[in-house]
N, C-alpha and C positions, 0 to 999 in steps of 0.2 A: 540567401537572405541575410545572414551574417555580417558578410562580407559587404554588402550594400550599407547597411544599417551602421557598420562601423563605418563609411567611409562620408553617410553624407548628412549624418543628423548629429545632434550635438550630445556630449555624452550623457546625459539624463536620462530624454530621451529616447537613446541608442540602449540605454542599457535596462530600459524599462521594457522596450518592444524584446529585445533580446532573455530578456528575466522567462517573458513572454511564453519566447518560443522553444527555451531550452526545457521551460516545465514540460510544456508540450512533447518534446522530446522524450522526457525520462516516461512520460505518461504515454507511451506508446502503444506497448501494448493492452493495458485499459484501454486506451480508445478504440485499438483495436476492434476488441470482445465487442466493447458496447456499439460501436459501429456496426457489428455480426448480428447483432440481438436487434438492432432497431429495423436492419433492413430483413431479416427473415420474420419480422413481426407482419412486414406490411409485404412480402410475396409468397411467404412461403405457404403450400397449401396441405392440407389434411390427408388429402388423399394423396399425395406425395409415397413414394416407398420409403425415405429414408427420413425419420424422425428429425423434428428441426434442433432438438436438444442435443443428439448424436451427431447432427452437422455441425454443431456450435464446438462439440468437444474436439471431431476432426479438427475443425478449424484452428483449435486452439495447440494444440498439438504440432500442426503444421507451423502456425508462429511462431513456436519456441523454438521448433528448428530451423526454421530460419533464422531466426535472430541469435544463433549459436553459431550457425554456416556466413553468416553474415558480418560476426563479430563486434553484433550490436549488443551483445551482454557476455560477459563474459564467465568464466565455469564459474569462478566465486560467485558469483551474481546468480547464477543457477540452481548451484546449491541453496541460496537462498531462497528461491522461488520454490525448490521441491520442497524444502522442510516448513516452510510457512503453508506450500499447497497440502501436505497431511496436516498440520495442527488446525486448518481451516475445514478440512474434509471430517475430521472426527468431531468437530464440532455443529457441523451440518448432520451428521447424524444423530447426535445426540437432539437439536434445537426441535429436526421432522418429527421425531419421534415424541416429544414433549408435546408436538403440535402448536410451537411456536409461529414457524411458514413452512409452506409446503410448496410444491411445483407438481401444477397442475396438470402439464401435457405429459404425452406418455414415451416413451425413450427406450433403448434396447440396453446401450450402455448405463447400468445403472446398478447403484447398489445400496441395498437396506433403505429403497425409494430415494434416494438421493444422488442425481445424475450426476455423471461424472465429470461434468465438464465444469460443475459448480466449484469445485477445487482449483482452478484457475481465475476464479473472480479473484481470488484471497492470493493466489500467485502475481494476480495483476498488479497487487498493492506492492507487495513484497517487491517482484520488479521494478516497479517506479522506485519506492524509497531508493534501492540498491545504485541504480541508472543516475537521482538525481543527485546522489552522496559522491557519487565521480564526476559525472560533468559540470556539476557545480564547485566539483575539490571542496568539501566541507570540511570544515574542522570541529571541531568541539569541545569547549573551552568553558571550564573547567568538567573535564567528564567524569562523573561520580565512578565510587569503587564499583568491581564488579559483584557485588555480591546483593547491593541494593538494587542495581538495574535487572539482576537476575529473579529476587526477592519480589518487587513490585510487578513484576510481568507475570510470574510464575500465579501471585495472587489474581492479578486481572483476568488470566484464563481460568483458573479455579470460578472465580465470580459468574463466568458466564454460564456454565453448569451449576452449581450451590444456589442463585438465586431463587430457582425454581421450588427450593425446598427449608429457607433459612431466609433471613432477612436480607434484600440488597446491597451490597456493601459499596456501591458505585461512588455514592459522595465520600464516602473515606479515602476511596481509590483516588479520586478526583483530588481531594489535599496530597494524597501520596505524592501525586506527579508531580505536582508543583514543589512538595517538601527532597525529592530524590535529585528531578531536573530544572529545580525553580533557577539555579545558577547560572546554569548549565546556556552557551552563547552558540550560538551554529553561527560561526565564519564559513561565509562562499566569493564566489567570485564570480563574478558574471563577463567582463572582458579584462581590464585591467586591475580594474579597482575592486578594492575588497568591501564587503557590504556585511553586514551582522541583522540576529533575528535572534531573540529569547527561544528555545528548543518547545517549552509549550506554545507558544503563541504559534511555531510553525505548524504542532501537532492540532491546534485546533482551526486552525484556515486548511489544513490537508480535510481534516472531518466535514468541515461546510464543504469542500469539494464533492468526498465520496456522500454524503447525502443527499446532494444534487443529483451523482451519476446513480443512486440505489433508486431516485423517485422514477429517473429514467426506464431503470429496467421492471421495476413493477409493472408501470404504464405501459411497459412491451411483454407483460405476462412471462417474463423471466422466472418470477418467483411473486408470494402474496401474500404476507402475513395473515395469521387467523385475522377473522373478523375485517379483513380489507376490504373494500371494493374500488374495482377496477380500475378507475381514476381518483380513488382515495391518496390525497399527498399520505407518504412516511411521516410519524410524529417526530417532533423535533427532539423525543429522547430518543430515540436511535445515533442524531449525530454526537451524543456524548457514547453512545457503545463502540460507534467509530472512534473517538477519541481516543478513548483508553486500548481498544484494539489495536492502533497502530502502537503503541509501547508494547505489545507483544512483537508485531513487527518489528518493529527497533530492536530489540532483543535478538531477533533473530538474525538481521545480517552483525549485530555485535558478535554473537557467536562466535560465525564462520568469517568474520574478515577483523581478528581482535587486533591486529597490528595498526590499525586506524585510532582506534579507539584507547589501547594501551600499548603503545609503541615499545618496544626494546630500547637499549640506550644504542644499538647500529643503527636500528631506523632513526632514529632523532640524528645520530651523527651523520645520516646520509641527507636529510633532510634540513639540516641547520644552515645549510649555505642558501636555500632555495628561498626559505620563507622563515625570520626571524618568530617564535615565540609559536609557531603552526602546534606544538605539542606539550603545552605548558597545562599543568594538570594542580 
């Protein structure tokens, strides 16, 4: 489709249909899941043996090896996927337990009422960021020290336990983002040419995304916030808890792939021929 698209549209375009299809892309295995979830909502039956939550988690399991034997992600990218799928997992137990949402249906794999397969929604995300930060080659320019992007995340997940018990601190967090990564430029590239995006404005068009795909899996009895009903839309404050959630994200493939982000003076010397100014801080 690439290959078409480059050879017969004009580059505009070309590189719109393409912007397209490479989100598409990174967002793979999300769609995956949520393709998993839509159609076991509308076959799967009760009386079945094998709980539709523990098929969901096979399922998920089976993706990622694939997508490892496939060499659609690779182990850095992995690693990212596992330690964002615990920071996501310990947070599903805390949230059940609050009686924030719960999941209804009943499951074998499961633990402290929280199925297991739920720790790959939050792997989902983790994966896409990881997928689109290479096939896009992103840069990011000027990328704050590490001690604030580590500062601001570390605060965002605190937040999400604390509020339950202390006042919300979301709108603070919300200036944070912008005062940490207001500068902050994400350079990509989509065929030739290089195209730019302010880092919040990407982190809040990724959030309208995952809001859309959260109204989805509700509606597919994935999961139910207290007080939902069934074709109840998610309140439109959930897409700022996505917001700031993905800066935990971010956080975590900066972790595990810091040579992106705070280059050595080899990496810049090996990269200076490739792409003028790609590591200017």
């Amino acid at each position: 489709m690439g290959s078409w698209a480059r050879n017969r549209l004009p580059p505009v375009l070309r590189d719109a249909i393409l912007f397209v299809l490479k989100q598409g892309w990174a967002a793979l295995f999300g769609g995956l899941l949520l393709g998993a979830a839509l159609l076991t909502r509308v076959f799967w039956q009760p009386a079945w043996p094998v709980h539709r939550y523990d098929a969901l988690f096979v399922f998920a399991i089976v993706v990622q090896l694939l997508f490892l034997a496939l060499k659609l992600e690779t182990w850095t990218e992995a690693r990212v996927i596992v330690l964002f799928h615990l920071t996501g997992t310990a947070m599903e137990w805390f949230k059940v337990r609050v009686g924030a949402w719960g999941y209804p249906e009943p499951c074998f794999f499961r633990v402290m009422d929280v199925p297991l397969f739920s720790g790959f929604m939050y792997a989902s995300v983790g994966s896409y960021m990881a997928r689109a930060i290479r096939i896009f080659d992103m840069r990011f320019i000027p990328y704050p020290p590490f001690w604030q992007t580590f500062g601001l995340a570390l605060l965002i997940y605190v937040n999400f336990f604390s509020h339950h018990f202390i006042p919300d601190l979301r709108y603070g967090l919300f200036m944070g983002t912008l005062a940490v990564y207001g500068r902050t430029i994400i350079h990509f590239r989509i065929t030739q040419r290089d195209w730019w995006m302010p880092l919040p404005l990407a982190a809040f068009l990724s959030s309208v995304a995952l809001w859309i795909a959260e109204n989805v899996c509700t509606t597919s009895g994935i999961w139910r916030y207290a007080g939902q009903h069934r074709h109840q839309m998610v309140g439109f404050s959930k897409m700022g808890s996505w917001y700031l959630l993905l800066y935990v994200a971010f956080m975590t493939v900066t972790l595990l792939d810091q040579n992106r982000f705070y280059p050595t003076a080899k990496t810049r010397a090996a990269t200076s021929g490739q792409r003028v100014g790609t590591w200017s801080r």
